[in-house]
Structure formats: C-alpha cells, structure tokens
N, C-alpha and C positions, 0 to 999 in steps of 0.2 A: 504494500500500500504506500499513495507516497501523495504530496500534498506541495504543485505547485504553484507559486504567486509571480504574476504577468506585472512588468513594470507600473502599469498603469490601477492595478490594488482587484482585477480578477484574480478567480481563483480555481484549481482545478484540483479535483481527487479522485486517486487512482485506486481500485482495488480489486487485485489484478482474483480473479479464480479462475486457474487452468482446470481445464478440460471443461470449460462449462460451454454449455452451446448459445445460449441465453445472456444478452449485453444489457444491463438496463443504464440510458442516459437521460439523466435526471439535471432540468434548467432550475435552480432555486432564484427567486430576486425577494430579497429579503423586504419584504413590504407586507402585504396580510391589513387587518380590520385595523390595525395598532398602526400603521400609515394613515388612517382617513379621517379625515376631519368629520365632527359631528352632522354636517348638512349632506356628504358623501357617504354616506353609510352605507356599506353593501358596493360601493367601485373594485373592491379589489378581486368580488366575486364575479361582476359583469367583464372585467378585463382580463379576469380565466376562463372564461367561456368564451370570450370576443376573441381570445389569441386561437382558439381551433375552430374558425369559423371562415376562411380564405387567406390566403396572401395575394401579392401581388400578383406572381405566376401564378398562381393556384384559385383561382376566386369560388368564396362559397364553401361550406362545412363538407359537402360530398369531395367536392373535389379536391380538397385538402386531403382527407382521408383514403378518399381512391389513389390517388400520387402515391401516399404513405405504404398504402397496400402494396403497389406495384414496386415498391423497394423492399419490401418485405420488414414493416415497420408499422408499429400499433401506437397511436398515439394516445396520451390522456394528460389530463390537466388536473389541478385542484388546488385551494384554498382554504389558506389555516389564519389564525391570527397575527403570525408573523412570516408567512413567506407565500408567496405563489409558484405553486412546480408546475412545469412540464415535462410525461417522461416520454420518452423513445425507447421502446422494447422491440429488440431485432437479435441478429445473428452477428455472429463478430465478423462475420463477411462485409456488413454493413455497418458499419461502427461510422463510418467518415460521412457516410448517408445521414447517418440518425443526427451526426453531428451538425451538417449541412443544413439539415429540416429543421432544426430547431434554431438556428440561429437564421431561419429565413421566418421563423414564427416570432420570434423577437423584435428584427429590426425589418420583417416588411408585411407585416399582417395587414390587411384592407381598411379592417375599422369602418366597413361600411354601412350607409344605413339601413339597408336592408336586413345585414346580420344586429345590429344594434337592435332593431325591433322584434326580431324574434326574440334575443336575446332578456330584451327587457318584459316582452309579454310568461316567458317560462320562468323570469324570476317573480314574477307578480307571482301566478300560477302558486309556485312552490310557496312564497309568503304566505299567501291564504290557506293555504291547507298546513303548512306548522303554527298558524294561529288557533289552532283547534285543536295542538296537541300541547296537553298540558305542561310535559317535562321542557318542552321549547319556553313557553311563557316564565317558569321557574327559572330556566339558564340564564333569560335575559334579567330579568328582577336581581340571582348574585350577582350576576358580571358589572351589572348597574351600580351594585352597594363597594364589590370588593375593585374595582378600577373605575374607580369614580371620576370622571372627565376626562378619560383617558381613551385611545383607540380601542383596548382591549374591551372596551364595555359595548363597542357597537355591534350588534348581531349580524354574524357572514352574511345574511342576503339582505341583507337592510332593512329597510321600512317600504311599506307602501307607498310614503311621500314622498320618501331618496328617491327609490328606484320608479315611478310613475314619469319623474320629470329627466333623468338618466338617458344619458345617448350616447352614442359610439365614440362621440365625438369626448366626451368625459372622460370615456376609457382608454380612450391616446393619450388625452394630456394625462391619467394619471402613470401610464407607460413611461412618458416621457418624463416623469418627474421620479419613478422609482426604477427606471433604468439603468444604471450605471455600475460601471467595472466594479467600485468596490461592495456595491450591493448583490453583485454578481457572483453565482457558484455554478461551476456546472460538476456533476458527480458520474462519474463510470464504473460501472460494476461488470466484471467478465474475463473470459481470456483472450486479453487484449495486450499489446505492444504499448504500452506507456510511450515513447517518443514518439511513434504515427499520431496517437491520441495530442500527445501537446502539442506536436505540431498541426492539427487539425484544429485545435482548440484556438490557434495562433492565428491561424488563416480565416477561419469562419468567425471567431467574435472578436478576438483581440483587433485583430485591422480596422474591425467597423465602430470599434468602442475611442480610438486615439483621436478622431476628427473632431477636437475641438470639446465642451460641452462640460458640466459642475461636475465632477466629482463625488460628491461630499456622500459621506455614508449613514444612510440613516440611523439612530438609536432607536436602542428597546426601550420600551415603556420601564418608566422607573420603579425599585421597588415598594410595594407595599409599607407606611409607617404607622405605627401607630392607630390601628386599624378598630374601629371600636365595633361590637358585634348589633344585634337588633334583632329586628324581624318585620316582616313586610306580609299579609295578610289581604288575599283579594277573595271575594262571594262569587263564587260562580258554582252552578247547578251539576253535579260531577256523581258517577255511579259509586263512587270512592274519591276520597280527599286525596291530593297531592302533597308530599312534603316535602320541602330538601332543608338539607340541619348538613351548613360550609363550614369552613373555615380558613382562613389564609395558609398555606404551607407554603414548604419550600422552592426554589428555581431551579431549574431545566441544568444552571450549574453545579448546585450540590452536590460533593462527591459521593453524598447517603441518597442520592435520591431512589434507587432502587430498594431501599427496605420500604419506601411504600409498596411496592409490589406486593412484599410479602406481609405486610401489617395488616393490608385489606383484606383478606380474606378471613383472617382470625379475629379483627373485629366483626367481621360480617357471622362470622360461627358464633360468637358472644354473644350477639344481637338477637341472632334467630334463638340461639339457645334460653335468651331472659324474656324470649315472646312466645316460648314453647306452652308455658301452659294459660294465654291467653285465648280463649275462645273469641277472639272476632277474626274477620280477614284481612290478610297484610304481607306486603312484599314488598324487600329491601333489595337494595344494589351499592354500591359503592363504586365513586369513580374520583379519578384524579386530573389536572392539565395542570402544566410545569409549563412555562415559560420561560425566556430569559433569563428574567428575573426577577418573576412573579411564579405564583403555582396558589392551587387552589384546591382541597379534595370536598366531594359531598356522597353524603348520603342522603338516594333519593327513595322515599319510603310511598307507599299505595295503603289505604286503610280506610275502612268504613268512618265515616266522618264523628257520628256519635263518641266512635273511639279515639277521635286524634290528639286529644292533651296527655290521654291517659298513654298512647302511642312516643308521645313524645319524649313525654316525661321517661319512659322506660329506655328509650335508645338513650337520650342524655344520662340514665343514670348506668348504663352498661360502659358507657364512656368513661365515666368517671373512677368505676370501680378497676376498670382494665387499665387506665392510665396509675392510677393509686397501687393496686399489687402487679404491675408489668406482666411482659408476656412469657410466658414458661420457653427453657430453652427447646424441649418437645416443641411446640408446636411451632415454634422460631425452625426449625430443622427440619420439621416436614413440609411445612411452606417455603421454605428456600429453596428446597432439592425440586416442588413441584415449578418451582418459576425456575428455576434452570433451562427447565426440560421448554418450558412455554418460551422464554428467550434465546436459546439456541431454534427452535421452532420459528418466531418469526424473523432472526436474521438468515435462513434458509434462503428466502426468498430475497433474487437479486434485485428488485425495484423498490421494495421496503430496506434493503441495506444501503439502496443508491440514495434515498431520501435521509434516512440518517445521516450519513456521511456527508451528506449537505448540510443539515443541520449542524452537526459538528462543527465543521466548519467557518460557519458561518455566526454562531453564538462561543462557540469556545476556541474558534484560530487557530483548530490543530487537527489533524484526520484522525478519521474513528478507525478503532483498532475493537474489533470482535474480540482478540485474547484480552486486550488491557481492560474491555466493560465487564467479561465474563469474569475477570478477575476480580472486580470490585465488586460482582455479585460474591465470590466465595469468601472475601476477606471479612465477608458483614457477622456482625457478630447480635446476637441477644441483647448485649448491652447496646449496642447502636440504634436498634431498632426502638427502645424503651426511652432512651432519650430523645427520639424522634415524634415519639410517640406523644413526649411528656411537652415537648417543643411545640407540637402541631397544634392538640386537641385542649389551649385554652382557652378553659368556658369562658373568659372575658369576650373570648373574639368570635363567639358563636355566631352565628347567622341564619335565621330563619326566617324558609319564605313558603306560605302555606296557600292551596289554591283551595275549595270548595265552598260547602254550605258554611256559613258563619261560625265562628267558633273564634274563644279568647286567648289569646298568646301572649306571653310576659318571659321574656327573654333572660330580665334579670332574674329571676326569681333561682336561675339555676345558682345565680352568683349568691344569693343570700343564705341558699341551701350546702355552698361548698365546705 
C-alpha cells in the first residue's frame, strides 16, 4: 500500500491485492452536508447524482453508463456528510479506463437542465416518502440538537424548500467551489502496477487541476463543546412510539474508536435482558456515526406509547448500572472475536476498502493499512472499552427525542436520580 501527494496537495492511494480480478477506483472530494450552507441543504446530494447523469462526450444518464459498460466498468456515486465518492469497479485490464471516466465525471459532466430536473423531481420524491418514516424525523431532530448551526445538522437530501428551488446550475457552482487538489483523493484497490496508476493519476487529474484556481482545503466541522443534553418531544399518531436516547461520543480519529463496535452489542444484550420481563412490545437497535471530529451513538427504541416513560426510564437505568459495574472481561472477548470476524468480512470487499482508504486519507493524512486497524482491534483491552464507556454514556449529555401520542419527558430527572 502506498500513499502519494501530487505537488499541487492531490492525493493518491495505492492498495495493491495480487491476484484479485476486481479494481475498485474510488473519486472522494471531501465536501458532504458539512460543506453546505443552511439555504443549500441537500446540494451535495443533487451534485452526486448530477455527476452520473452525462458528460460532455457522453450526454444523458444512459449514455454515461452505456460508455461505462462498453469499457467494462460499473459506475456509482454517493453521499455522506463529509465527502462525495464516485466509484469505478472494473478489471485491472481497465484501471486507466476507470481512471479516464472519472476524471471526465469531474471536470466535464453536462450539469444540464434536463438532468437537473429529473434530478430535483426524484429528490422531492424521496423527501416525501422519508417524511413519513419516523427514525428519518428523529435523525434530523439529534443532528439539529448535537451540531447545532453547523453543516452536519443538515439532512443528505435536504428540504422540500432547498431542493424545490435547486438546479443544475447550483450543483456546478457547488463542484466548482469543492473541487480542488487538496480536497481531492482518488483510492485504488486491486492488482495493479502503482507507477501506471500514478502516472495515470498525473495525466487524467493532476494536469486539469494546475490551470490556475483556490486551492484552499476545506475543514471539518469542529468538535463538539460543552454539549448540554434535553429532549425534544413531537405528537404525532404512531402504531408505537419512536424513541432515540444520543449522546455525543467520540471522532472518526480516536485510536479507541473501535470498542464501540464491541460495547454495542453488550449494551444492547443488557437492555433486552432488563426489558425481559416486561410485558409490553419493544424493539431496540443501537447505532453509531464518527466523524472527523464529531461522533454521535443512539439508541433507537419502538414501544407501545402507554409504555414509553416507563420504556425509558428502564434503558437509562440499564445505562447506568453497566456504566457503574463495567463490562465483564467475558463478554469484552466474545464480542471482540465476533467483530473481528465482521471486520475482516467487510474489508473483503474491494470498493468498501477503496472508500476507506479515502477516508483515511483524507481525515487522518496517512493510508489505511488493514494489519495496523486489525491491530488496534486486538490491542483493545476491557479496561479500554469501560473507560469509553464511562466517557460516552454521560447522563448530563443525554438527549432525547420522542415521536408519538403525547407523553411527558424530563431529561433531568435522570440527573437528580444519579
């Protein structure tokens, strides 16, 4: 693996795996919902869908993709809060191809209005139908409380009122304004000749990126201070009440950030196991998003409404007791060995290792190495994880946000009970 930087502050990463048949080339421009300004909400999702929608040579989504075919090349795009990828999945026959097409997706996509309006009618589309599911409503209420006036709070497809008035023409200038070399990664995953690769890398992006034009490299949203917890409570008509119970954790750079892996699921067994002999119905999940230099974990719970204090009341007091007596080294060691097995599982795959290795990159300035992360999975120790634990889940910084039938929520109370 090997991690070159172009004079100009591109960046390229190499990770070579012989005999694979299968190249994935992955464009990151580090931009996502945390570039957009609060009126633009939802651009960076219309300018990932607007870049596989023609080029110059190419005009039009079919014929984009027919080209692609005919080189033996799968395109796909997508949007996170802090980056926009496109990837290129081909044969290492085609490596210079894949390279070729996406730096002709970059710097000569159409941006026209005809794609703009499709564009903008299938994100309406998609708006309205996640406004009627209820964990979307919840996601935007934390992101609102825990990055508050910040890009991170704006929801990937925007609003109805962004993207209504949203055109093609929005989706160039904001290309043009998160384009640039040092916001630039491109990632190659396969068995591939690293010097064709950099020299391909040289000719297709580097040559088009020197003519002139800002530099400057975007920042990550800054992190969280001082974050005080609450709760937000909305009445809406529901077969079962929504809950999510946040809290501020760690960033995407913590060298611990991997005992979340394994903490989620042994608070999740603690949880179910202290609602075992409740007779009403209810169903938890646990999920995590790491950032730069933010992160945020929730649990997001399903329960008959009649039951939601007494609901709540029980996961917050499961918290407290698992944070108070830590997590046994047992079950510290059965969940680490199963997330071993799940993390070598999804760097298998060459287009999920290409995205990584962008990220990497791109937040931390130095290529991902599968032994050095698998490594810092086995170095984790009991005590790591209980410190993390003890770090994440303070009830000061709790955050509750509850959708259904009416019902009273009082956030403090957990604090007067501590």
């Amino acid at each position: 693996m090997s991690l070159k930087i172009y004079p100009n502050g591109l960046r390229l990463s190499i990770i070579n795996r012989n005999q694979s048949k299968l190249v994935s080339v992955c464009l990151l421009i580090t931009s996502g919902t945390q570039s957009e300004k609060n009126y633009e909400a939802g651009v960076s999702e219309f300018m990932s869908r607007m870049l596989l929608m023609g080029t110059t040579k190419h005009p039009g989504r079919q014929g984009l993709l027919s080209y692609a075919k005919s080189l033996g090349i799968v395109l796909s795009s997508d949007n996170t809060s802090e980056g926009v990828y496109v990837y290129a999945q081909t044969t290492k026959e085609n490596v210079d191809s894949a390279i070729d097409l996406l730096s002709e997706i970059a710097f000569d996509s159409s941006f026209d209005i005809e794609g703009g309006d499709y564009v903008r009618n299938t994100m309406l589309a998609d708006i309205y139908k996640l406004q009627e599911n209820p964990s979307y409503i919840l996601e935007r209420y934390v992101n609102q409380a825990l990055f508050y006036r910040t890009g991170l709070a704006n929801p990937k497809f925007g609003t109805v009122t962004t993207i209504s008035r949203m055109t093609s023409g929005n989706a160039k200038e904001f290309l043009n304004r998160v384009l640039t070399p040092k916001n630039t990664v491109i990632s190659v995953v396969g068995d591939v000749d690293q010097e064709q690769v950099y020299e391909s890398v040289m000719k297709m992006f580097y040559s088009r990126f020197i003519d002139g034009g800002n530099y400057k490299k975007l920042k990550f949203v800054a992190p969280i201070e001082d974050f005080v917890g609450g709760e937000r409570t909305k009445n809406k008509k529901l077969n079962q009440s929504r809950i999510f119970i946040s809290f501020p954790c760690l960033s995407y750079k913590n060298p611990f950030k991997y005992a979340l892996d394994i903490i989620e699921p042994i608070l999740l067994k603690n949880i179910k196991a202290n609602l075992e002999e409740k007779h009403f119905f209810h169903s938890e999940t646990i999920t995590h998003d790491l950032y730069a230099n933010n992160g945020k974990i929730t649990i997001e719970g399903i329960v008959d409404y009649e039951k939601a204090n007494e609901y709540i009341d029980s996961i917050v007091s499961t918290i407290k007791v698992l944070v108070q007596n830590n997590i046994s080294a047992e079950d510290f060691e059965n969940e680490k060995r199963a997330f071993i097995v799940k993390f070598l599982l999804e760097n298998d795959s060459s287009t999920s290792l290409a995205e990584k290795a962008a990220r990497e990159v791109a937040i931390q300035k130095q290529s991902y190495s599968l032994a050095s992360e698998l490594l810092k999975v086995e170095l984790l120790t009991v005590g790591d994880a209980n410190k993390l634990l003890d770090e994440i889940f303070e009830i000061s910084k709790i955050y509750i946000v509850y959708l259904g039938s009416p019902i009273d929520i009082n956030s403090e109370k957990y604090l007067e009970t501590m």
